[in-house]
Each structure stands twice: as C-alpha cells, then as structure tokens.
PDB file of N, CA, C and O in Angstrom:
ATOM      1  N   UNK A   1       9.935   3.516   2.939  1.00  0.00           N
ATOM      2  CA  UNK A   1       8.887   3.294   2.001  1.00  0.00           C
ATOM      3  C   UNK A   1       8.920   1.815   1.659  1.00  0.00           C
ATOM      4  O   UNK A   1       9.923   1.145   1.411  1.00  0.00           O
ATOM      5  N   UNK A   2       7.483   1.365   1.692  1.00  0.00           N
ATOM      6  CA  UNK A   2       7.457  -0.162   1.057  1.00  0.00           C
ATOM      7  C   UNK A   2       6.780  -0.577   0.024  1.00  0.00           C
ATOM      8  O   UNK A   2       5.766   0.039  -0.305  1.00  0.00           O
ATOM      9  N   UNK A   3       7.100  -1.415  -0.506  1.00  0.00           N
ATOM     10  CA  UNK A   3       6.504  -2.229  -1.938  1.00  0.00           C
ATOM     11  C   UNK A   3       5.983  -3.493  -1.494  1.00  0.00           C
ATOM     12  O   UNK A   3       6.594  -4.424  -0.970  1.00  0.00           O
ATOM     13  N   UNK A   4       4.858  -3.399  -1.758  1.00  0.00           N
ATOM     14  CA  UNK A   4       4.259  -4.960  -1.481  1.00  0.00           C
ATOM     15  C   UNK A   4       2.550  -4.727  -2.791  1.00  0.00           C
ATOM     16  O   UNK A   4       1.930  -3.874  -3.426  1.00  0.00           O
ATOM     17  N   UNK A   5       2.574  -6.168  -2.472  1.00  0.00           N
ATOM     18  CA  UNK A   5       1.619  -6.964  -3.858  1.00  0.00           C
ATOM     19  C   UNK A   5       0.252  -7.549  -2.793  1.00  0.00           C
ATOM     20  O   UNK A   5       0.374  -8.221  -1.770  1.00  0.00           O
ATOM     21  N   UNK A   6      -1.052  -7.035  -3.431  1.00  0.00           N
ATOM     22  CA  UNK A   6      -2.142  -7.405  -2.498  1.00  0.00           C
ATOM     23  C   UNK A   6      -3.329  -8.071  -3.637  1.00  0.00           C
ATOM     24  O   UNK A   6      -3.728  -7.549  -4.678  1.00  0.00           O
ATOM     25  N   UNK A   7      -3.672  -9.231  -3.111  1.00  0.00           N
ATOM     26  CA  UNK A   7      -4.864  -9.795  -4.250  1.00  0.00           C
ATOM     27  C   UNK A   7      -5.713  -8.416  -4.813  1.00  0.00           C
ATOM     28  O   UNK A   7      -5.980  -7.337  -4.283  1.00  0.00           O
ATOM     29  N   UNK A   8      -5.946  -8.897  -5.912  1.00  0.00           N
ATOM     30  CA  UNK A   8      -6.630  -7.966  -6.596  1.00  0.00           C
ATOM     31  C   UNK A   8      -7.833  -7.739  -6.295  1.00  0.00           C
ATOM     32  O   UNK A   8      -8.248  -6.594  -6.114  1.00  0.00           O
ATOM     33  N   UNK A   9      -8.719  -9.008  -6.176  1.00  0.00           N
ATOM     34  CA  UNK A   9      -9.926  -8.270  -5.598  1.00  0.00           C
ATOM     35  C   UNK A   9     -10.379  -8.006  -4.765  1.00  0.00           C
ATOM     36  O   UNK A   9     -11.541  -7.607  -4.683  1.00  0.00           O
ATOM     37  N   UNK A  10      -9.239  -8.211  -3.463  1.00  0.00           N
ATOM     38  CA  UNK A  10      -9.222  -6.979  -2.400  1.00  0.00           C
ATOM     39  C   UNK A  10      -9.204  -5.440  -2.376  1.00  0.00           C
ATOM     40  O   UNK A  10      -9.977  -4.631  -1.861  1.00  0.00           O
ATOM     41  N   UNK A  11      -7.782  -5.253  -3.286  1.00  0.00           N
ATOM     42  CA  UNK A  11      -7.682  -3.838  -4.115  1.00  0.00           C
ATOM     43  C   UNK A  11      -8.898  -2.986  -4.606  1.00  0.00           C
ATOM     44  O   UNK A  11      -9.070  -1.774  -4.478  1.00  0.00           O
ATOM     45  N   UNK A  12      -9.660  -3.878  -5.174  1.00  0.00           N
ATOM     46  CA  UNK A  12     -10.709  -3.350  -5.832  1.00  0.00           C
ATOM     47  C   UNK A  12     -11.896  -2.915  -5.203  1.00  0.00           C
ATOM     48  O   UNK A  12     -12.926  -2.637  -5.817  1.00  0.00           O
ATOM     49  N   UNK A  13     -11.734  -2.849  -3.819  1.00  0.00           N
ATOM     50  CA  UNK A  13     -12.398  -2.683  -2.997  1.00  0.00           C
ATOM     51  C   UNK A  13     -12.540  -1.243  -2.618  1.00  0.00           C
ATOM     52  O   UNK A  13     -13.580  -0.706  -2.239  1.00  0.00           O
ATOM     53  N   UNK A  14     -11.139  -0.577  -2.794  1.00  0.00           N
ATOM     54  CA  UNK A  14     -10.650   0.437  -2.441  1.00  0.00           C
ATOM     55  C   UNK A  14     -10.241   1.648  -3.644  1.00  0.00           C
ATOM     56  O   UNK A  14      -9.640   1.461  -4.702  1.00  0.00           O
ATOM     57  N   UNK A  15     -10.605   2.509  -3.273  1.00  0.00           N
ATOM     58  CA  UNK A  15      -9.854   3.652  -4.272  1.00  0.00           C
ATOM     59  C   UNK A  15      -8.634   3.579  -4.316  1.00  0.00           C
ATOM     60  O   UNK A  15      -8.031   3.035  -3.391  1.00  0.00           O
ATOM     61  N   UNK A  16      -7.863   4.193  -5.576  1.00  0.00           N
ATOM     62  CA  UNK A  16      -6.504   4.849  -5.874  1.00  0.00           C
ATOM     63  C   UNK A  16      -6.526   6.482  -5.693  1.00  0.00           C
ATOM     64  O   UNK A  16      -7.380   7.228  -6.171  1.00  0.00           O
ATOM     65  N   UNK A  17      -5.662   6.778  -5.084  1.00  0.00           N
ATOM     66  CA  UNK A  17      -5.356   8.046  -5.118  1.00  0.00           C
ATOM     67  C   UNK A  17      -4.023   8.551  -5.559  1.00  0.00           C
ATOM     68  O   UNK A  17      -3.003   7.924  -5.272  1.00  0.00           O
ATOM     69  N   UNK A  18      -3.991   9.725  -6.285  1.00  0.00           N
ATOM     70  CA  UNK A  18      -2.892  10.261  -6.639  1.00  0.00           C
ATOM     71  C   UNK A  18      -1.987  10.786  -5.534  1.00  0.00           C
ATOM     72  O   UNK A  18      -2.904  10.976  -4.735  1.00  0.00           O
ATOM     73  N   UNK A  19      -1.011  11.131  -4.932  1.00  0.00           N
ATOM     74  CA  UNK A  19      -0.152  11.932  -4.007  1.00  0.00           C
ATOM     75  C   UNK A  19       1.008  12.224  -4.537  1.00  0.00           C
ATOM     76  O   UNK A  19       1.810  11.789  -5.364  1.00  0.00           O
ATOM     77  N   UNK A  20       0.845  13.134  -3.776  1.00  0.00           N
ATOM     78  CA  UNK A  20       2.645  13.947  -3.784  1.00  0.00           C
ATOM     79  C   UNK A  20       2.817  14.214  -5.412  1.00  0.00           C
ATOM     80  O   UNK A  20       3.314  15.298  -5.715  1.00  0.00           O
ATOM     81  N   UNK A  21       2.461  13.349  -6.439  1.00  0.00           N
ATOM     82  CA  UNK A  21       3.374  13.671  -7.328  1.00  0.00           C
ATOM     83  C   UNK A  21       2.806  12.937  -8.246  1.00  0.00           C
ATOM     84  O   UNK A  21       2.428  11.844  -7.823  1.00  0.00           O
ATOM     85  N   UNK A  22       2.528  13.232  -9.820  1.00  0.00           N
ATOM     86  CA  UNK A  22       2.071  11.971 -10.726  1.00  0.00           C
ATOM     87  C   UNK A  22       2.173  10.679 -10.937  1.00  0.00           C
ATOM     88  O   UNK A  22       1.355   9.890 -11.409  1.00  0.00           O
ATOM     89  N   UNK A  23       3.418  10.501 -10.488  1.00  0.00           N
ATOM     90  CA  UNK A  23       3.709   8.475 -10.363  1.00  0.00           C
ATOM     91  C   UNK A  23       3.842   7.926  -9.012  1.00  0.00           C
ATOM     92  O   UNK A  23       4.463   6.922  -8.664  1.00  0.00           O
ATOM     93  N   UNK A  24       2.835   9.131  -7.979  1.00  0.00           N
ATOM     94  CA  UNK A  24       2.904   8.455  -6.717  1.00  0.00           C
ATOM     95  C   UNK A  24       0.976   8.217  -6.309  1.00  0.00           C
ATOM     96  O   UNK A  24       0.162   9.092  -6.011  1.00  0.00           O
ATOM     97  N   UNK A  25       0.788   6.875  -6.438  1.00  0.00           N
ATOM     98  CA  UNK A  25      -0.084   6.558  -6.515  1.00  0.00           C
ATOM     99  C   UNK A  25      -0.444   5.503  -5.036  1.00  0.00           C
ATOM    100  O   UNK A  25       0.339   4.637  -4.644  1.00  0.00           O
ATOM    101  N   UNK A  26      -1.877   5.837  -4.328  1.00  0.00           N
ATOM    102  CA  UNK A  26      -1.927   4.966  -2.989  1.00  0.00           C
ATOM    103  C   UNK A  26      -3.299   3.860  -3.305  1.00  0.00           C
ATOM    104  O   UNK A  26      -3.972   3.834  -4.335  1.00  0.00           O
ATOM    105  N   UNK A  27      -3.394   3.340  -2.576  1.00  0.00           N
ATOM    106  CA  UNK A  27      -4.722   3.042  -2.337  1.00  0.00           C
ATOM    107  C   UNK A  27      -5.109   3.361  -0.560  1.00  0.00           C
ATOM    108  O   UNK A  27      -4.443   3.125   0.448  1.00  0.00           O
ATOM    109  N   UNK A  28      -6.543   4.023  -0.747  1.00  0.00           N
ATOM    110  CA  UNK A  28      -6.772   4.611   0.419  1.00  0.00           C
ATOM    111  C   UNK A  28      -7.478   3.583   1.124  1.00  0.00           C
ATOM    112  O   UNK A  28      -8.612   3.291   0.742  1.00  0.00           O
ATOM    113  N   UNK A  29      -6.838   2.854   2.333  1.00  0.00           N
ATOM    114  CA  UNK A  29      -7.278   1.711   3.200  1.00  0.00           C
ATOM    115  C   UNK A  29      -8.010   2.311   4.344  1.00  0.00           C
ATOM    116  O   UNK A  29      -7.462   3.288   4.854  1.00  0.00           O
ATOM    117  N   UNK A  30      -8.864   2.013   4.724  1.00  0.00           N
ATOM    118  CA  UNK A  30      -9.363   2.439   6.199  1.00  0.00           C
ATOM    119  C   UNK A  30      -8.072   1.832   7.146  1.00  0.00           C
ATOM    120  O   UNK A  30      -7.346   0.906   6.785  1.00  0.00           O
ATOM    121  N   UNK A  31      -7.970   2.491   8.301  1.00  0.00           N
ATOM    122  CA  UNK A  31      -7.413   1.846   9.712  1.00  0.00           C
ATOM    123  C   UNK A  31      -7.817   0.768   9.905  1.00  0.00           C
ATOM    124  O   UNK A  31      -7.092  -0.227   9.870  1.00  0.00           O
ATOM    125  N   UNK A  32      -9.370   0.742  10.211  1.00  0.00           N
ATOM    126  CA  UNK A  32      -9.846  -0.779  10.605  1.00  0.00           C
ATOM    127  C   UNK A  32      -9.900  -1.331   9.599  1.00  0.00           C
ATOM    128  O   UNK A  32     -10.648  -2.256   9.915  1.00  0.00           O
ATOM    129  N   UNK A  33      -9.694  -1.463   8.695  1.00  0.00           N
ATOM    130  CA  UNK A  33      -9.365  -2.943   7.845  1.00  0.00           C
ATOM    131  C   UNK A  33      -7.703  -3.566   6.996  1.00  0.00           C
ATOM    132  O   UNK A  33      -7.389  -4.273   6.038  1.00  0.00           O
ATOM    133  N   UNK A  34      -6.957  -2.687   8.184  1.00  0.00           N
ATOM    134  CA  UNK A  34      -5.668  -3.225   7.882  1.00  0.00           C
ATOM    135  C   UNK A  34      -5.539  -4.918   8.084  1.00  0.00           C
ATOM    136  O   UNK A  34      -4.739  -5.591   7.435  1.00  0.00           O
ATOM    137  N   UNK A  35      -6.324  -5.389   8.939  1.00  0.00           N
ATOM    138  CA  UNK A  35      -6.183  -6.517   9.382  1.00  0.00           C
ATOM    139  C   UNK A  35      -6.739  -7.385   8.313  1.00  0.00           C
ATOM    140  O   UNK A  35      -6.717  -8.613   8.393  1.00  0.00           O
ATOM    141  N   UNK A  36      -7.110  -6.896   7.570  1.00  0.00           N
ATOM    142  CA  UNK A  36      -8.007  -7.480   6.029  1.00  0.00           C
ATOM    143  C   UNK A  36      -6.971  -7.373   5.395  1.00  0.00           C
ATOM    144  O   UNK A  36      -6.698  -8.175   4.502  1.00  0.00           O
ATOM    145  N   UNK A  37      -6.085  -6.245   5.761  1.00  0.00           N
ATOM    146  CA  UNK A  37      -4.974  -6.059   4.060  1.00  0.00           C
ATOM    147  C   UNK A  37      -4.060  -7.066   4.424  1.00  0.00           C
ATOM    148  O   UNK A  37      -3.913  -7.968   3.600  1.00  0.00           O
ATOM    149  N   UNK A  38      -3.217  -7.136   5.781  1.00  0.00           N
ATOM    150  CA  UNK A  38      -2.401  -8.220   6.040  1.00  0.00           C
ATOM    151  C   UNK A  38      -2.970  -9.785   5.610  1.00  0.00           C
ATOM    152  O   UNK A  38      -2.282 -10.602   4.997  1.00  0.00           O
ATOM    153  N   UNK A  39      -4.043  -9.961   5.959  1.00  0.00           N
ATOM    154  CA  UNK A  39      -4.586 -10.975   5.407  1.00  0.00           C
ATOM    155  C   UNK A  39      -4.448 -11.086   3.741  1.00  0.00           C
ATOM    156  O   UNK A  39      -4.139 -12.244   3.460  1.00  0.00           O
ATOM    157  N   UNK A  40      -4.553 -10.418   2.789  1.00  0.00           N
ATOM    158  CA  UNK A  40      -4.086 -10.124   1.502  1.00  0.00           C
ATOM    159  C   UNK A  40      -2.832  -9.992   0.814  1.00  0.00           C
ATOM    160  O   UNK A  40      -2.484 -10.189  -0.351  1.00  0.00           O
ATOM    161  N   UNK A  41      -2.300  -9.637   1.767  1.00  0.00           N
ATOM    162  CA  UNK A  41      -0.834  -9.616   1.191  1.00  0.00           C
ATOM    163  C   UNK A  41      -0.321 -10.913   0.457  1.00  0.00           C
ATOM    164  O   UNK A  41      -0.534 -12.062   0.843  1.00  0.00           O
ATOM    165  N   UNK A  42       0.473 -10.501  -0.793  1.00  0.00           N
ATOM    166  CA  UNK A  42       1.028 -11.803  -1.606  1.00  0.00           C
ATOM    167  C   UNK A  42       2.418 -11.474  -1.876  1.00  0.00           C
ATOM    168  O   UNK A  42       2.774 -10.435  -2.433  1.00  0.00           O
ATOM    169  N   UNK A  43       3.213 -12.420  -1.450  1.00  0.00           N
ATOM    170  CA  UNK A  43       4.965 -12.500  -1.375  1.00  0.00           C
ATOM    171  C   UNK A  43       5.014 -11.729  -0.231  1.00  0.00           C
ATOM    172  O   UNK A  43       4.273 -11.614   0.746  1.00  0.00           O
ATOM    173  N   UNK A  44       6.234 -11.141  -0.634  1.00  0.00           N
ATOM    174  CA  UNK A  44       6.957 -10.149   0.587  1.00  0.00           C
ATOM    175  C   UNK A  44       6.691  -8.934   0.276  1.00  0.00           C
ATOM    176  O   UNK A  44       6.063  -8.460  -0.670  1.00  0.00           O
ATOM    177  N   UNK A  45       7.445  -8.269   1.519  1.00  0.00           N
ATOM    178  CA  UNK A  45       7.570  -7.046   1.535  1.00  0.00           C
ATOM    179  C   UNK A  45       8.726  -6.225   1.403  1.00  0.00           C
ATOM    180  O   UNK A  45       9.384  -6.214   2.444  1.00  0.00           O
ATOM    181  N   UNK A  46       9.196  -5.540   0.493  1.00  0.00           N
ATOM    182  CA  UNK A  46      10.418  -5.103  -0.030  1.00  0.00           C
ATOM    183  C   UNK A  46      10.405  -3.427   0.948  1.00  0.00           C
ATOM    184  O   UNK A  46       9.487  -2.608   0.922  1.00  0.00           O
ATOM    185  N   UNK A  47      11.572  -3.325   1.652  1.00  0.00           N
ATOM    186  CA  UNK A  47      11.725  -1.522   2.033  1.00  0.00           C
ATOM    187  C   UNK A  47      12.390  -1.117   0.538  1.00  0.00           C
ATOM    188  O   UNK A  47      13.331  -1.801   0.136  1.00  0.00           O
ATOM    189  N   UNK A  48      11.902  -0.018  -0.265  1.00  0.00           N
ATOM    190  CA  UNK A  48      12.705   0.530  -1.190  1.00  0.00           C
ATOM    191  C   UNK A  48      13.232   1.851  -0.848  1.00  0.00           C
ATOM    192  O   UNK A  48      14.062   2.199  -1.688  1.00  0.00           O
ATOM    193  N   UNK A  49      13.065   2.664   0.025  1.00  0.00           N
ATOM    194  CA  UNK A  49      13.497   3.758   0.450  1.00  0.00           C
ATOM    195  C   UNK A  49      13.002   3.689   2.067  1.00  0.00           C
ATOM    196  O   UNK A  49      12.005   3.262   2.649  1.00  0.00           O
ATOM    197  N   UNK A  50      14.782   4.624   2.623  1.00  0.00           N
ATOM    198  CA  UNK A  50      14.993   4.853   3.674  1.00  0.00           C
ATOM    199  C   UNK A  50      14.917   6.419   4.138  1.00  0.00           C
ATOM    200  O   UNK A  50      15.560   7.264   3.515  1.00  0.00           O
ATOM    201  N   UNK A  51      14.132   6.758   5.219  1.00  0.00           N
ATOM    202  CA  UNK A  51      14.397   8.496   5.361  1.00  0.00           C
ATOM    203  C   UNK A  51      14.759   8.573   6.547  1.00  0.00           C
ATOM    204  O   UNK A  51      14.273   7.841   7.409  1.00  0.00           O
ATOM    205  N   UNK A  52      15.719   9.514   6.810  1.00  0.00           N
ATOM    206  CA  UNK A  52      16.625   9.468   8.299  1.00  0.00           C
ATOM    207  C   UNK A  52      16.093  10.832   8.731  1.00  0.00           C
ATOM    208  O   UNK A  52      16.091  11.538   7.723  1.00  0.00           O
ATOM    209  N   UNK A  53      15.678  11.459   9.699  1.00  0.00           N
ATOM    210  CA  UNK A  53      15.748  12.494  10.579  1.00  0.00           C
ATOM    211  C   UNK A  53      17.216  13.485  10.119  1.00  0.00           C
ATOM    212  O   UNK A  53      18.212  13.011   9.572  1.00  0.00           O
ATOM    213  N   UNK A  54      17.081  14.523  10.393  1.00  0.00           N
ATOM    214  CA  UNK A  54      18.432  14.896   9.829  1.00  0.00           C
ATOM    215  C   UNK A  54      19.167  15.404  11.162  1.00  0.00           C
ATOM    216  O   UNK A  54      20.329  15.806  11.112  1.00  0.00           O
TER     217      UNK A  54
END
C-alpha cells in the first residue's frame, strides 16, 4: 500500500470513494489518465504496508 500527495486541483477532478472500510477512502482515477496523475504527484512516495502471499 502507498501514500502519496497529488495537487489539489487535479484531485478535484475526480471523485472520492469510500472502500473496504470507513477510513479507507480512494479517489477513483481512470486508467488512461494515470499519466496525468504521475504528472501531479508532489514529494514522494511512501510504501506504508506490505502484503505477502501466504
């Protein structure tokens, strides 16, 4: 799982959606305009959780 920070009024472009769970919150990106979000991205990108196959 990753944490990353995207200009805002890119964001705003896009819905929030709720998932999985009340404090799990997305924004729903199309496929084709990932290349817009990379372009947006601000700082880094932090992994905060790891999930292994068992």
């Amino acid at each position: 799982m990753t944490r990353f920070a995207v200009r805002r009024d890119f964001a705003d472009r896009y819905p929030v959606r709720q998932v999985g769970g009340r404090e799990i919150r997305e924004l729903w990106i199309p496929a084709g305009d990932v290349p817009l979000l990379n372009a947006n991205l601000v700082g880094r990108i932090e992994v905060v959780h790891e999930f292994h196959p068992a």
